[in-house]
N, C-alpha and C positions, 0 to 999 in steps of 0.2 A: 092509347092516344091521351097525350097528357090534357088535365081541363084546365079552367080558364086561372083558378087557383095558382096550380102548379107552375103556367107561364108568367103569373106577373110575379110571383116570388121567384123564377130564375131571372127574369130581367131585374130585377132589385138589387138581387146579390152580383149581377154583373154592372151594376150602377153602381156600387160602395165599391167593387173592386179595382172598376178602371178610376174614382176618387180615391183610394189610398195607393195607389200607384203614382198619381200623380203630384200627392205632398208627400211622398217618401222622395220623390229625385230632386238632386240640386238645382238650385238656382243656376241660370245660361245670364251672359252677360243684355241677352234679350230681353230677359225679366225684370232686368233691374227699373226700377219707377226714380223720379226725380228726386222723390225723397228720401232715398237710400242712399244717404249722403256717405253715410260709412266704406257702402261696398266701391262707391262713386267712387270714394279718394284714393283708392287700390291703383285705378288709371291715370291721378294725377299726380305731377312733382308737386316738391313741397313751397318751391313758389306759384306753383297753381298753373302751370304748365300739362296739356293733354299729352299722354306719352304715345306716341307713333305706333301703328300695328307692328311693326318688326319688336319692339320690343313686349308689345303685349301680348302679342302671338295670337289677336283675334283675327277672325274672318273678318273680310271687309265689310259685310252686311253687320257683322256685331259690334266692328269699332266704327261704323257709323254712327250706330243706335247709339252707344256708348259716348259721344262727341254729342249726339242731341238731347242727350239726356242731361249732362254734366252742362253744357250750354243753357238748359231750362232749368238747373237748378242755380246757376249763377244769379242769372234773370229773376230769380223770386227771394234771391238773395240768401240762401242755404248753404252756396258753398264759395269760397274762392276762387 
């Protein structure tokens, strides 16, 4: 019967492990924050035009986000 030692140092190392799982995987276009003007301009033309899901190839939940993201960053004057 493992003691009480032994259980909070397995719950530990299963806390560091599902956190470096989760900064090892890429960025989803869900992640992206308003101030990620860089990865933002990937979706836009270069007159500042939002490029349609057919050509982005996102799901419609992610070229949502992607449309209110880029919308609030225009809004705070970050991007074109």
């Amino acid at each position: 019967m493992p003691n009480a030692a032994q259980t909070l140092s397995a719950g530990i190392l299963q806390f560091i492990l599902m956190i470096a799982e989760t900064q090892n995987r890429s960025k989803t276009p869900l992640d992206y924050d308003f101030t990620d003007t860089e990865a933002l301009s990937r979706y836009v033309t270069e007159t500042g035009r939002i490029l349609p899901r057919r050509i982005t190839g996102l799901t419609a939940r992610q070229q949502r986000h992607i449309t209110k993201t880029i919308k609030r960053a225009r809004n705070m004057l970050l991007m074109k």
